[in-house]
C-alpha positions in Angstrom: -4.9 5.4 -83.8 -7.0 7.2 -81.1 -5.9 11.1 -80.7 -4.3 11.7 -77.5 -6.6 13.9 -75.2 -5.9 17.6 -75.0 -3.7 18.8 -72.0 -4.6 22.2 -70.9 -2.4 24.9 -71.2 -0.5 25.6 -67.9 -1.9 28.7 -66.0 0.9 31.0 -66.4 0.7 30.9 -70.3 -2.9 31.8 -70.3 -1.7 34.7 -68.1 0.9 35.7 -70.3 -1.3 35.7 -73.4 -4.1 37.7 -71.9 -1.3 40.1 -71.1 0.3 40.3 -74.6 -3.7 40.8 -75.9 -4.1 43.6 -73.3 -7.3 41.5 -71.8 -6.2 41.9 -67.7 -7.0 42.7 -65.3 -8.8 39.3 -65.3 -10.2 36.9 -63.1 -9.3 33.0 -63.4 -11.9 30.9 -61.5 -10.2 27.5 -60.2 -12.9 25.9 -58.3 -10.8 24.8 -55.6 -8.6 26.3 -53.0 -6.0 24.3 -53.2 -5.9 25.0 -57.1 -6.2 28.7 -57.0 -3.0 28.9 -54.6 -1.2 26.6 -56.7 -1.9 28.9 -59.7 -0.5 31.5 -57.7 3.0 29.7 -56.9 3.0 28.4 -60.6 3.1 32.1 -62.2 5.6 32.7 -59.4 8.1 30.0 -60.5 7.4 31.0 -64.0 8.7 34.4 -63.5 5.8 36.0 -64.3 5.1 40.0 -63.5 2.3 41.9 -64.5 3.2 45.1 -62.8 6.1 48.6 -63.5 7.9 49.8 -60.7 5.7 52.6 -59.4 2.6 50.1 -59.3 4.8 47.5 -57.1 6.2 50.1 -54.5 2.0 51.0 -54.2 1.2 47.8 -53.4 4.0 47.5 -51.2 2.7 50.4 -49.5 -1.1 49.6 -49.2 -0.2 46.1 -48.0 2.3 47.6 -45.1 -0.4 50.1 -44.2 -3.5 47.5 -44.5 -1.5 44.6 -42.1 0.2 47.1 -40.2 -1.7 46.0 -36.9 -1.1 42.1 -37.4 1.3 40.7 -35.0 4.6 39.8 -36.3 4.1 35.8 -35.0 0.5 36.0 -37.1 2.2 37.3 -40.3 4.4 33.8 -40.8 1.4 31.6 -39.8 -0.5 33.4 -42.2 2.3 32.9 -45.3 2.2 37.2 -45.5 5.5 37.1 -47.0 4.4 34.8 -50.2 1.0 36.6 -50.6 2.3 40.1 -50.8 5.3 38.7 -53.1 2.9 37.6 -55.4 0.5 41.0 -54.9 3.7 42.7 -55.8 4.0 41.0 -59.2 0.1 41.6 -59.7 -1.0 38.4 -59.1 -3.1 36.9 -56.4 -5.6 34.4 -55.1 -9.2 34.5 -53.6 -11.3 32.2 -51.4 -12.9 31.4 -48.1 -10.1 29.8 -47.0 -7.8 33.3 -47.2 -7.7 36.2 -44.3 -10.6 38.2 -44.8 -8.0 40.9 -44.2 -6.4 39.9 -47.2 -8.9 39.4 -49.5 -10.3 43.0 -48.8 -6.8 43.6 -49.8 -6.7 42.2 -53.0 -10.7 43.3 -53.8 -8.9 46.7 -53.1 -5.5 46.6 -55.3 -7.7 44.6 -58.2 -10.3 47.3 -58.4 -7.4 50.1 -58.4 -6.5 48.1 -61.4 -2.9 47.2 -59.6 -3.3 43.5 -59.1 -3.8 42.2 -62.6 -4.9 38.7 -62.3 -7.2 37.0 -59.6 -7.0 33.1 -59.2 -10.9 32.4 -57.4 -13.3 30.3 -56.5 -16.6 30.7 -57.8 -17.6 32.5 -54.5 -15.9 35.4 -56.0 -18.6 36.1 -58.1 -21.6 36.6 -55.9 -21.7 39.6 -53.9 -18.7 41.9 -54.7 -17.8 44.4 -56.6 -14.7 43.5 -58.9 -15.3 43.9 -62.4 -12.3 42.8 -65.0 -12.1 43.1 -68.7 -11.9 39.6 -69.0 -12.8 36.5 -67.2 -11.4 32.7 -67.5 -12.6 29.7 -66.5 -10.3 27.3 -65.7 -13.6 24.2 -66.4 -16.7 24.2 -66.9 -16.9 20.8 -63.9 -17.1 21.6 -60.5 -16.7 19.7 -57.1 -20.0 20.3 -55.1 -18.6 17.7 -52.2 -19.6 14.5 -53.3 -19.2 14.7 -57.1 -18.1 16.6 -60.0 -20.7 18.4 -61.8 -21.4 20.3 -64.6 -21.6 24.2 -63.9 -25.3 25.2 -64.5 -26.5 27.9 -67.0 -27.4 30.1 -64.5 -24.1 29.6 -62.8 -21.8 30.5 -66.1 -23.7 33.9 -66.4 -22.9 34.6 -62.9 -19.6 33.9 -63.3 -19.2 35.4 -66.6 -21.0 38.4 -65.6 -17.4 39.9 -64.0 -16.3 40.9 -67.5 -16.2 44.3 -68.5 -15.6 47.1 -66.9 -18.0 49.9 -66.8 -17.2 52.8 -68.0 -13.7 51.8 -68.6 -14.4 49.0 -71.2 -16.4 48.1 -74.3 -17.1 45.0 -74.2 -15.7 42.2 -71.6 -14.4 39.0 -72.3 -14.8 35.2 -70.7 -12.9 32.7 -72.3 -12.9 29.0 -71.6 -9.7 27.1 -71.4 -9.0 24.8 -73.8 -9.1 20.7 -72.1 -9.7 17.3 -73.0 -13.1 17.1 -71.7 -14.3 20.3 -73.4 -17.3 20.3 -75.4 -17.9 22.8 -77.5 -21.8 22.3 -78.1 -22.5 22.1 -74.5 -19.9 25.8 -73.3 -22.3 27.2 -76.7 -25.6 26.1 -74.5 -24.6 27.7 -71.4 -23.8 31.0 -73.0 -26.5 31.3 -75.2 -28.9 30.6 -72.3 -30.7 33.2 -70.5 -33.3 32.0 -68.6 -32.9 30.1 -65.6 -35.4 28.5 -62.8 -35.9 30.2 -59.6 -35.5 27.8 -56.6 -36.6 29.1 -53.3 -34.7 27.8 -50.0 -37.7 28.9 -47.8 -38.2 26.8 -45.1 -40.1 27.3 -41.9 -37.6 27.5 -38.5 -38.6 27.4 -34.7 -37.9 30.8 -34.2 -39.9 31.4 -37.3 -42.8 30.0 -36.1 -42.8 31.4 -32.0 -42.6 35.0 -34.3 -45.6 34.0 -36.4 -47.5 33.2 -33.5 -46.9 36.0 -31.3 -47.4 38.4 -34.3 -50.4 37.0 -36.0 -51.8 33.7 -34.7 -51.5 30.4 -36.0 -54.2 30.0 -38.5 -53.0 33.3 -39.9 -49.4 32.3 -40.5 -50.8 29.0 -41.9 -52.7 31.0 -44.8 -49.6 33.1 -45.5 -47.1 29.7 -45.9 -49.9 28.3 -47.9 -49.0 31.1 -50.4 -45.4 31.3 -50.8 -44.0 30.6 -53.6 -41.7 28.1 -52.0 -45.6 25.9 -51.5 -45.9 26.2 -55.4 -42.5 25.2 -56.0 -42.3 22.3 -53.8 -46.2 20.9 -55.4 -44.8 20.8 -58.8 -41.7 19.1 -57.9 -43.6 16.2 -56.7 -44.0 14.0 -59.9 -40.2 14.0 -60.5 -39.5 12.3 -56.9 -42.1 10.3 -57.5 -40.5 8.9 -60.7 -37.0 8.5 -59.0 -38.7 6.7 -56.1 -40.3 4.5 -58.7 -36.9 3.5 -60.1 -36.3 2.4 -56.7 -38.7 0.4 -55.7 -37.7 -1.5 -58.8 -34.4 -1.8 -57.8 -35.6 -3.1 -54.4 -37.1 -5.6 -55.7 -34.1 -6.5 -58.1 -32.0 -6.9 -54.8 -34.4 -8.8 -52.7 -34.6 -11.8 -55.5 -30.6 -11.9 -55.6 -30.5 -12.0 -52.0 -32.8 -15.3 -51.4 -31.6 -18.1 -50.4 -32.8 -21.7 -50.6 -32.4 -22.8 -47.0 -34.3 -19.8 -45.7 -35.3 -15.9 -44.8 -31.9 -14.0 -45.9 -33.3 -10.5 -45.5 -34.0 -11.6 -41.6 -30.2 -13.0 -41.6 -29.4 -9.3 -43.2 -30.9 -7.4 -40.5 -29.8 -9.4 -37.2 -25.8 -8.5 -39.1 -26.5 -5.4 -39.2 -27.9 -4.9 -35.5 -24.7 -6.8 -34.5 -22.7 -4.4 -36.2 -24.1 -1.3 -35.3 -24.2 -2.5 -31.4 -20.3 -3.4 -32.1 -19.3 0.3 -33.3 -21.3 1.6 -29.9 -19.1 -0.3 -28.2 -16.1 0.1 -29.9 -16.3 4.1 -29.9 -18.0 3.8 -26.2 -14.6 1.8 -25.2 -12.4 4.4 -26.9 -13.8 6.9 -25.0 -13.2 5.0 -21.8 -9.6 4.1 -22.7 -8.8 8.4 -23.5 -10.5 9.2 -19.6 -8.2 6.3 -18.3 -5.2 7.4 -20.0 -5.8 11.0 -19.1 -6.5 10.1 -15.5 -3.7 8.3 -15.2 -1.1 10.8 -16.4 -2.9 13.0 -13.8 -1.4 10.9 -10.8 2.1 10.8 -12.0 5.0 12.0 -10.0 8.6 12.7 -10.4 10.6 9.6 -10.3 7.7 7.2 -10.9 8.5 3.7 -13.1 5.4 3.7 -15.5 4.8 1.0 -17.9 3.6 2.4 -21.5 1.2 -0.3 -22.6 1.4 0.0 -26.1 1.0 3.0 -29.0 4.1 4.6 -29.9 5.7 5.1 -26.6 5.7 1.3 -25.9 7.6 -0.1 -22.9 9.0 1.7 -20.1 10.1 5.0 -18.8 11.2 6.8 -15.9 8.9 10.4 -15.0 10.8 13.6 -15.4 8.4 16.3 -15.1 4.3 15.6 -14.4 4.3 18.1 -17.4 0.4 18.9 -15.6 0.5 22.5 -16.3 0.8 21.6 -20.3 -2.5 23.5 -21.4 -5.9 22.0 -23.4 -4.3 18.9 -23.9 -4.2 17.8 -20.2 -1.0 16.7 -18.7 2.0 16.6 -21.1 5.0 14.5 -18.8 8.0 14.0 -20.0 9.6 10.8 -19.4 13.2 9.4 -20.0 13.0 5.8 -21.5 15.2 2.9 -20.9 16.9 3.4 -23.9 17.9 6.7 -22.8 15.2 8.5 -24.6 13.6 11.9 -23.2 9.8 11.9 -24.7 6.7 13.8 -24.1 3.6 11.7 -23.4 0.2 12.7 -24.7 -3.2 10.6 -24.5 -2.7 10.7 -28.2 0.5 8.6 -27.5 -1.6 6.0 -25.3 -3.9 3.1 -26.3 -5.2 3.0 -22.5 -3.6 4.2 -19.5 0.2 4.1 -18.1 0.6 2.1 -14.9 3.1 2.9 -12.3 5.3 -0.2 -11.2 7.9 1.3 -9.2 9.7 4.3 -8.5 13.4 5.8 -8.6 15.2 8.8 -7.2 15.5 11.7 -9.8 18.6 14.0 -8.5 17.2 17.4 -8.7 20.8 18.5 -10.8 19.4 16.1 -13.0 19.5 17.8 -16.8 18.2 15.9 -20.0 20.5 17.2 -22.3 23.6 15.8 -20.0 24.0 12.6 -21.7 25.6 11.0 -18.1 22.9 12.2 -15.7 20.8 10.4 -18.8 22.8 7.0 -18.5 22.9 6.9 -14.5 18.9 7.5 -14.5 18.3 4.7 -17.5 20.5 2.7 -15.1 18.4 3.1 -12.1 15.4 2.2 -14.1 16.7 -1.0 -15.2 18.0 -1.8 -11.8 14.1 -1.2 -10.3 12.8 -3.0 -13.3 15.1 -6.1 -11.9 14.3 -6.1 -8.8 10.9 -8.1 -8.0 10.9 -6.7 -4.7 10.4 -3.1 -5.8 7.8 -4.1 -8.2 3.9 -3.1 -8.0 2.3 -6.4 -9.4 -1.1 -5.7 -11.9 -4.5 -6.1 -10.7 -5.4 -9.6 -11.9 -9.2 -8.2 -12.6 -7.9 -6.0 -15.4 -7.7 -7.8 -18.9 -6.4 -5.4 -21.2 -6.8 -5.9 -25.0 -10.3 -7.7 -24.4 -12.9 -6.7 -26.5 -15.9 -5.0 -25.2 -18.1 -6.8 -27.1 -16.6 -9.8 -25.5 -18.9 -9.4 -22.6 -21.7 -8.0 -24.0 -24.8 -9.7 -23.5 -26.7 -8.1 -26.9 -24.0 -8.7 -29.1 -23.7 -12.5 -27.8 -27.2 -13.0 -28.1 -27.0 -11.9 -31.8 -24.3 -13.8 -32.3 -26.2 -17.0 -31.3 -29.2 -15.8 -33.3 -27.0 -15.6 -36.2 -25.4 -19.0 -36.0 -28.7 -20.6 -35.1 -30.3 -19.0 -38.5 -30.8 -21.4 -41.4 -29.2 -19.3 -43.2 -25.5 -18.8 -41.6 -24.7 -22.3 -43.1 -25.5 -21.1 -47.3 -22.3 -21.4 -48.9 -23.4 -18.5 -50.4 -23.7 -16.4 -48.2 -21.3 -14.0 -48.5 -22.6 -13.1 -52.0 -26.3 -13.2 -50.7 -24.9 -10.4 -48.1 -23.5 -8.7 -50.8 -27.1 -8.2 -51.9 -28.6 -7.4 -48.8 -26.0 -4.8 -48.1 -26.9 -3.0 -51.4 -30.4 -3.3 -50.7 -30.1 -1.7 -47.4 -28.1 1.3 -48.3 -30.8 1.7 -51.2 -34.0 1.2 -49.0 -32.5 3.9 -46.5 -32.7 6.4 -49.7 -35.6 5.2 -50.5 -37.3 5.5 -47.1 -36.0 9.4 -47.2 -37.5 9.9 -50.6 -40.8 8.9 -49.8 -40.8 10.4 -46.7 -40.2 14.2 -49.0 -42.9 13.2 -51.6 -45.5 12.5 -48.5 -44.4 15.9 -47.2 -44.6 18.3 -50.3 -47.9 18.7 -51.1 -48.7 21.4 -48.8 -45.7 20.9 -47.0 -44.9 24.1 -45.6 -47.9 24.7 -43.7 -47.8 20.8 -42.7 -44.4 21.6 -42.2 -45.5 24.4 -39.8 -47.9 22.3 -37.9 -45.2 19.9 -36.9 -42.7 22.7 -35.8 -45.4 24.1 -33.6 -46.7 20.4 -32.3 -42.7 20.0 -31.2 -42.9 23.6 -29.9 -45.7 22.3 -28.0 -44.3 19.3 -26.5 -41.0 21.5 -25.3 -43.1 24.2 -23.3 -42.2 26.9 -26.1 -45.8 27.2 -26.8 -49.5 26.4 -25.0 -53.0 26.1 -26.0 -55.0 28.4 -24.3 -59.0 29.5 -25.0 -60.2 32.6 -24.7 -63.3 33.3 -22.3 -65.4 34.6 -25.2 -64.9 32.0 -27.1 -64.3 28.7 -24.6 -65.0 25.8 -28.1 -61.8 27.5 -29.7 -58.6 26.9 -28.6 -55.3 28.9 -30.4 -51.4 29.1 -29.7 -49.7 31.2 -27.5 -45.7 32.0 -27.2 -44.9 30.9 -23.2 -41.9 32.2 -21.3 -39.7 30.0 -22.7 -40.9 31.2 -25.8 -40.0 34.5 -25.5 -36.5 33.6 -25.4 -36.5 31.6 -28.4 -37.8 33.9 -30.2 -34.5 36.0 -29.7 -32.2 33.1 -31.3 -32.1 33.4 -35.3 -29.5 30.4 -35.2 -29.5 27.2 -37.4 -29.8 25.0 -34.2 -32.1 27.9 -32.7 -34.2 25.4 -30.5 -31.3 23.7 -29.4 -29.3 26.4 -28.3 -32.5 27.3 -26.6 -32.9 24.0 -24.8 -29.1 24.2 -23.6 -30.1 27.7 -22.1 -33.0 27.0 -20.8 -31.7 23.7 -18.8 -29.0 25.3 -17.6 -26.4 23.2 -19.5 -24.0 26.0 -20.3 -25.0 28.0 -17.2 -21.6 28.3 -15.1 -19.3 28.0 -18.1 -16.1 30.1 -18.5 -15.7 32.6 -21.3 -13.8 30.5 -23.5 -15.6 27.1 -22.8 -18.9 28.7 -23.4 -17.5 29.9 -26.6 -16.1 26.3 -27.7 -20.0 25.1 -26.6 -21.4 27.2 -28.6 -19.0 26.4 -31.2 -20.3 22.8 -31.8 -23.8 24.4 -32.5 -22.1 26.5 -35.6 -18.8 25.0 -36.7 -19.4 22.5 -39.9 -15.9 20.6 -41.0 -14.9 20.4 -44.3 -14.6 16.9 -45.3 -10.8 17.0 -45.2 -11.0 18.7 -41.6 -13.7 15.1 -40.4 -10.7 13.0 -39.9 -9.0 15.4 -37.0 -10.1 14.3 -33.3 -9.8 16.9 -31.4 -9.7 17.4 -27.7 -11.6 18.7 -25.0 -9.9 21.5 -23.0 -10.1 20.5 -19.1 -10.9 16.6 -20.3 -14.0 14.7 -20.5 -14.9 14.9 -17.2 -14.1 18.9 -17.1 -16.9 21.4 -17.1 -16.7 21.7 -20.5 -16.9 17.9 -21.5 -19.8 17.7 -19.1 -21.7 20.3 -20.9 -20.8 19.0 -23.9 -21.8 15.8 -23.3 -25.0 17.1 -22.0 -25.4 19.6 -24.9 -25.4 15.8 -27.4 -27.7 14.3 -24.7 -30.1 17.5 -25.1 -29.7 17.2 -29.6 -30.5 13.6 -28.8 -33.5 14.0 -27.1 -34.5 16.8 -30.1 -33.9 14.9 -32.8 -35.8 11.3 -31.2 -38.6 14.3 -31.3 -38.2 15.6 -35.0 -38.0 12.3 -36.3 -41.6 11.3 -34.5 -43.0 14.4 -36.0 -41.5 13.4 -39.7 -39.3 17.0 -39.4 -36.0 17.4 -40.9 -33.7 16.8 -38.1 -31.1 19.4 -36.7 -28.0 19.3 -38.0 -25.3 17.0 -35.4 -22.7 18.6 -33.2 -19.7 18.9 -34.6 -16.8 19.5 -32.1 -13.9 20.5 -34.8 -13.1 23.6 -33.6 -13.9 23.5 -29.2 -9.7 23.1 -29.3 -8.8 26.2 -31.5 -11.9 28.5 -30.2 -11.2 28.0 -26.7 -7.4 28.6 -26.7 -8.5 31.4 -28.9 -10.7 33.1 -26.0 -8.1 32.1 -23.9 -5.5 34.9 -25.6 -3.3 32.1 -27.9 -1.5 33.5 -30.3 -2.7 32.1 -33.7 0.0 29.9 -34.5 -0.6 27.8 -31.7 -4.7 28.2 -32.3 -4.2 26.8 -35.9 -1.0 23.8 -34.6 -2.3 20.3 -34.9 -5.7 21.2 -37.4 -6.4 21.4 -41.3 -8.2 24.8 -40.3 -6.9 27.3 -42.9 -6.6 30.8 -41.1 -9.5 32.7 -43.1 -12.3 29.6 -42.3 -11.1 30.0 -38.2 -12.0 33.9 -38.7 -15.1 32.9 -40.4 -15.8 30.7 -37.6 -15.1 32.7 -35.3 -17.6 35.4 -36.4 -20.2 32.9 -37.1 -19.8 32.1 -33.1 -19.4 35.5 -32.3 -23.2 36.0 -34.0 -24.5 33.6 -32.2 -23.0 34.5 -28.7 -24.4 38.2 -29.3 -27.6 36.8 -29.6 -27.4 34.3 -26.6 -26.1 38.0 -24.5 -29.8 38.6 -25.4 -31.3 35.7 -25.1 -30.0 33.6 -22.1 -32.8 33.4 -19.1 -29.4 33.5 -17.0 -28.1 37.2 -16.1 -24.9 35.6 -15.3 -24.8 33.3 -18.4 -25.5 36.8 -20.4 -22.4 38.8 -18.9 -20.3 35.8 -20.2 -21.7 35.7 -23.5 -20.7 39.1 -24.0 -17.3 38.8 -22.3 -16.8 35.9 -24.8 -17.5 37.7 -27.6 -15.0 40.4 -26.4 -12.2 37.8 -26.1 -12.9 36.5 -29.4 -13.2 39.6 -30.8 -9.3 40.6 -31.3 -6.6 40.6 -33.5 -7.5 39.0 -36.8 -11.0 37.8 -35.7 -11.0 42.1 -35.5 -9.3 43.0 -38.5 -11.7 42.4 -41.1 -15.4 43.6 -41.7 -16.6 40.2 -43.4 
């Protein structure tokens, strides 16, 4: 009979031991977010308190004196109450996803020794100060975003490392709770290792390189790169991505024999399938985009008493206009509409599939109230009566053919399509299974591509690595080759105008912000917009925030979508140009948080910043400081005085209430 597997002890009874063996304060590292405030409410329901009476009226009285300055409204959106319940019985959480307001709270009470018990995440443990006695780990698996792994060696010191308090204790503690998957050989090797590799992250940047230049010359900073230890690190690694990209190739070739087919080239049939799809998702998400500006456009016209016909979504059918609703804020216009059945709704463009279309109109009596259930019949009666009557009725343009594809009509996807019925093999009844085949070998020979394309980079990769940066520097006007009279048969590098600027911007996306300046793209921008534009150079979503559309303040065609639009025109453009010079690419837009950072600069309360995302209140703040960076460098920066000034007015609008709070 097999042994059932080992269920781990809830949370709140390894609490509740460590507190009977006098081990806390200690901290319990949950390597989620969502796990560590779970923990939290768990020792709360349990009726767990670590703390007298004197030690909970303290706390009381450093949390009151530490939030004293948050608005009331922010308090509730930022669940205050719970948190300092839970402070006050000497528990708490920790992680990125918290107020950094709070957690210096909690670093504060847990080094006073007040809150006894810490539920993190691993990014507890680098970089402040808050030794315990003891330390628990919840696993010794982690989630690094695509898989769980086993925590490295290196990784349980660091962790570990927390326990004992100096001074205070003689020896710390780190205990491992006890689970199913446990193995005790393996927790015995990461604790009883104590030498770990050294990995640099080094890599050459655009500003990087203008700065070399200007300071030392090209063939200079060329002989320095050549002797970083990131160089020697990345020679040696060579031999085991050659090996992996061995195991490939012989995979490839597994994949191309199940794929043949008899009657003819399948990998040819592959190919023109997967052009036709990709073409198809352009269109699809190029139509989408259309059918959002035609649904906001046409909720712009609307007027009081118009008959509009809701084509389909959630609002489906008909409805009479009560209010244009066009001053609703970021969303564009909100109107509110009472429906045949008597219904009062709001319409958004979230609630449309395309746009509404106006069929006739009725008189709306200014006493009219929405709440009066008769004023509500009398209209819905009216609406019918105009629906009845043919007379009153605006008839469709008989051009427009809603619900028809967009690939219907276009002429690349119907020339695939021929291609593909005309191959030999579209008639295999096999094919599905060959495509099967050919889909797995595609995925694979896109890894594969990427791997070879690192191994032919490493060996002396960072100085080729530099040479590329600078040749792209080249092509964009941020540097020139000039010769010097003395020396006419030698030509070197020099940092242009343009340049100069750049080498100002220490962002991730420095040359693209640079390009954006320099063209002008965010020249004329508002304080907020220019802070949700710079946003999308910054802001990196989480993969449960990917999902969220969000939606551009002022609409697509708003100053802000244009720039936006141009600003993914201009990345583009930059990263056609890395991938010419073999460069890692610069890392897409991401527009996730243009909604909450502009209503932010625009003085919203946070409740209503935060409404509608999965944005958790400490990752905005984050953000928000991130974009705040950036814009104090672009204050600098810009080649625009005027662009400048509303850098730093931006930053100044951002810069309040619990963006302000906190020094992290």
């Amino acid at each position: 009979m097999p042994t059932p597997a080992r269920r781990p002890a809830p949370r709140f009874a390894v609490v509740d031991v460590l507190d009977r063996e006098a081990l806390l304060p200690a901290i319990f590292f949950v390597f989620s977010r969502s796990g560590c405030d779970a923990a939290v409410q768990q020792c709360l329901r349990s009726g767990l308190r670590l703390t007298t009476a004197e030690q909970e009226a303290e706390i009381r009285r450093t949390v009151e004196q530490r939030c004293a300055a948050v608005p009331a409204q922010d308090l509730a959106v930022l669940g205050y109450w719970e948190w300092s319940q839970a402070l006050e019985r000497g528990i708490a959480s920790h992680h990125a996803g918290l107020l950094p307001l709070f957690k210096e709270t909690v670093e504060d009470l847990f080094s006073r020794g007040l809150v006894k018990v810490v539920f993190a995440t691993e990014t507890l443990a680098l970089g402040i100060n808050m030794p315990a006695r003891s330390v628990v780990l919840d696993k010794l698996t982690k989630w690094d975003g695509s898989a769980h792994q086993d925590i490295t060696p290196g990784e349980y010191t660091q962790l570990t490392g927390r326990a004992g308090r100096r001074g205070i204790d003689v020896e710390g503690h780190a205990v491992v709770v006890d689970h199913g998957a446990l193995d005790p050989v393996a927790l015995a090797g990461l604790a009883s290792r104590r030498t770990y590799p050294l990995r640099s992250s080094f890599r050459p940047t655009y500003n990087m390189a203008v700065n070399l230049v200007a300071q030392v010359g090209r063939d200079r900073a060329r002989e320095v790169l050549e002797t970083s230890f990131a160089q020697f690190q990345a020679d040696r690694a060579v031999v085991g991505l050659a090996r992996q990209a061995q195991a490939h190739a012989e995979a490839l070739d597994g994949y191309a024999k199940a794929m043949e087919c008899h009657l003819g080239d399948f990998a040819e049939y592959a190919r023109i399938r997967h052009q036709l799809t990709d073409r198809e998702q352009d269109l699809s998400r190029e139509a989408a985009r259309a059918r959002r500006a035609e649904a906001r456009a046409s909720l712009e016209q609307l007027r009081v008493g118009d008959v509009v016909e809701i084509p389909g979504g959630r609002r489906a059918g008909y409805a009479v206009v009560l209010d244009p609703g066009r001053d609703a804020g970021l969303d564009g216009p909100r109107p509110t509409v009472l429906t045949a059945e008597r219904q009062v709704r709001t319409l958004t463009t979230a609630d449309l599939d395309r746009g509404v279309r106006t069929v006739s109109s009725v008189r709306v009596p200014k006493q009219f109230s929405p709440r009066n259930a008769a004023h509500k019949r009398d209209l819905a009666s009216a609406l019918r009566s105009a629906l009845a009557d043919p007379s009153r009725l605006v008839r469709p343009d008989r051009g427009s053919r809603p619900g028809r594809s967009e690939a219907a009509d276009d002429a690349t996807v119907a020339g695939l399509r021929r291609r593909l019925r005309a191959h030999p093999c579209h008639g295999c009844s096999e094919r599905e299974d060959h495509a099967r085949w050919a889909e797995r070998y595609h995925r694979l020979k896109r890894e594969h591509d990427a791997l070879v394309r690192r191994i032919d980079g490493r060996t002396s990769s960072i100085a080729r690595i530099f040479d590329r940066i600078c040749d792209v520097l080249a092509e964009t006007g941020y540097l020139e080759t000039v010769t010097d009279a003395d020396a006419p048969d030698r030509a070197r590098l020099r940092v242009t105008t343009s340049g100069q600027w750049l080498r100002r911007l220490y962002a991730e996306s420095d040359l693209l912000v640079a390009e954006c300046l320099r063209r002008g793209i965010w020249d004329g921008l508002d304080a907020p917009g220019l802070a949700a534009a710079v946003s999308t150079v910054v802001f990196e979503a989480r993969r449960e925030e990917r999902d969220h559309v969000p939606q551009v303040p002022g609409g697509p065609q708003g100053r802000l979508g244009q720039a936006l639009d141009e600003t993914l025109r201009v990345w583009s453009r930059l990263e056609d140009l890395e991938l010419a010079h073999r460069l890692q690419t610069t890392r897409p837009l991401d527009t996730g948080l243009v909604e909450p950072i502009h209503r932010w600069a625009s003085g919203r309360s946070l409740g209503t910043v935060l409404q509608g995302t999965e944005l958790a209140a400490g990752d905005f703040v984050r953000w928000c400081k991130q974009v705040i960076d950036l814009l104090d460098q672009i204050g600098q920066a810009a080649p625009q005085a005027a662009t400048r000034t509303t850098a730093r007015r931006a930053v100044d609008q951002l810069r309040r209430g619990v963006v302000a709070y906190s020094s992290v």
